[in-house]
C-alpha positions as CSV (number, residue, x, y, z in Angstrom):
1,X,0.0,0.0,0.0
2,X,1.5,3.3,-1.0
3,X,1.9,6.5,1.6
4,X,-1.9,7.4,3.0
5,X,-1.7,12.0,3.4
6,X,-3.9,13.9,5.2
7,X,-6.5,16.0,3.4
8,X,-8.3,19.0,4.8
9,X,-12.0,18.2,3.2
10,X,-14.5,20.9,3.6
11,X,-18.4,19.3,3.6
12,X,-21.1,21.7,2.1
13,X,-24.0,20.1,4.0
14,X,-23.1,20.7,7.5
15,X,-20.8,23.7,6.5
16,X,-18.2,22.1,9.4
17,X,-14.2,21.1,7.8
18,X,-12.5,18.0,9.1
19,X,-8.9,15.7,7.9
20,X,-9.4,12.4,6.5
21,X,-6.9,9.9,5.9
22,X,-6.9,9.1,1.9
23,X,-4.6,6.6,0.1
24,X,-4.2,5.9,-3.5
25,X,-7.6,3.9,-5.2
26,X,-5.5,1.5,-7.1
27,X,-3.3,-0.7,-5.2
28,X,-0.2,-2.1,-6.7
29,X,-0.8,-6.0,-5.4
30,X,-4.4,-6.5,-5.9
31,X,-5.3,-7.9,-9.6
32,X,-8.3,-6.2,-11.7
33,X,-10.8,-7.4,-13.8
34,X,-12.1,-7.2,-17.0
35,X,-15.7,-7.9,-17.2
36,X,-17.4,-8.7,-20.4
37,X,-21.2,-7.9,-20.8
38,X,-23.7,-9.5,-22.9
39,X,-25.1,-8.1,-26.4
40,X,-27.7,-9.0,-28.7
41,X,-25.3,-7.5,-31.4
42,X,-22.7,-9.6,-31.8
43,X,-22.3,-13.2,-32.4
44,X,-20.6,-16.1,-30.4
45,X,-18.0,-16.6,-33.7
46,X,-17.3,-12.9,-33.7
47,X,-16.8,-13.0,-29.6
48,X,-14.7,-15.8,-29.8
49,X,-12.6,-14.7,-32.0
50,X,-12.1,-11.6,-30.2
51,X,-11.4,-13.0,-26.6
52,X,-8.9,-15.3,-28.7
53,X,-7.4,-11.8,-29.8
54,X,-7.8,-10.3,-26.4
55,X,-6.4,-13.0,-24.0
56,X,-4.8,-15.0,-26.1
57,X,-6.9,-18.2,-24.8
58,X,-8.1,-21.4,-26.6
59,X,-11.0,-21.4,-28.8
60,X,-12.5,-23.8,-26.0
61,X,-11.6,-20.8,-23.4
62,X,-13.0,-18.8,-25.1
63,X,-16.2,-20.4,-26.1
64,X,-17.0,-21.0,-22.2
65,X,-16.6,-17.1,-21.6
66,X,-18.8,-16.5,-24.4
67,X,-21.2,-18.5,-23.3
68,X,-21.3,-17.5,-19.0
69,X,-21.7,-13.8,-21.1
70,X,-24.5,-15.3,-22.4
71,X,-25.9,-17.0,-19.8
72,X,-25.4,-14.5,-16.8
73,X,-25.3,-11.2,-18.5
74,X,-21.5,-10.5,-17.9
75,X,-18.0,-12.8,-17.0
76,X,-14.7,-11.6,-16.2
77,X,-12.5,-12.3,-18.6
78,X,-9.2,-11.2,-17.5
79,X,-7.5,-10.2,-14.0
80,X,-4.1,-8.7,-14.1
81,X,-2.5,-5.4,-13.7
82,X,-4.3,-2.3,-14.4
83,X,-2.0,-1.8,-17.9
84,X,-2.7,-5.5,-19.3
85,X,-6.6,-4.9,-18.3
86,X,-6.7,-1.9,-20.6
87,X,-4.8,-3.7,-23.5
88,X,-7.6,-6.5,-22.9
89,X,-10.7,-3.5,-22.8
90,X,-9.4,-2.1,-25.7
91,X,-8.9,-5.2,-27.7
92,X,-12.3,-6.2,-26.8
93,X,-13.8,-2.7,-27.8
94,X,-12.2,-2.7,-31.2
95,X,-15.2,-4.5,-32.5
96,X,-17.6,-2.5,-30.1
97,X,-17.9,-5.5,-27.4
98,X,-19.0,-3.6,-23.8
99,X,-16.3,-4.0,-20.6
100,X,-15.6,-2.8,-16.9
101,X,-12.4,-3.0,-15.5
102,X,-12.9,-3.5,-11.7
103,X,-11.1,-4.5,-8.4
């Protein structure tokens, strides 16, 4: 966990100031996800082939993502490092394919 600081924060509601203790969002050690989301636009060959692209997974990988998106709405797809998550996003996007990237 990197260095918390002290922040003066100033609250309109009650009009009163007071310091909280804040610390970067993103941690270094903990892994985030991609998450895929389901469409009625695309098909399961064209989703395939693009989690192939993204993840660089088996056809049979890839087919059971495809169809958990299917099934449940959304899967997760990939967890790694913030910078590999928004390779994978962006990969995924290319052919207009909706994703989160979340802790």
């Amino acid at each position: 966990m990197r260095n918390s600081e002290s922040r003066s924060i100033y609250c309109l509601a009650d009009q009163t100031e007071f310091d909280k203790e804040t610390s970067d969002i993103t941690s270094l050690d903990a892994p985030l996800k991609v998450i895929l989301f389901n469409d009625n636009i695309h098909s399961f060959d064209e989703v395939i082939a693009q989690l192939i692209k993204a993840i660089g997974c088996t056809s049979a990988r890839a087919e059971a993502i495809a169809w958990e998106v299917h099934s449940t709405g959304k899967a997760v797809c990939y967890e790694g490092d913030l910078g590999e998550c928004l390779k994978v996003s962006g990969v995924l996007e290319e052919i207009g394919l909706h994703t989160q990237i979340e802790p």
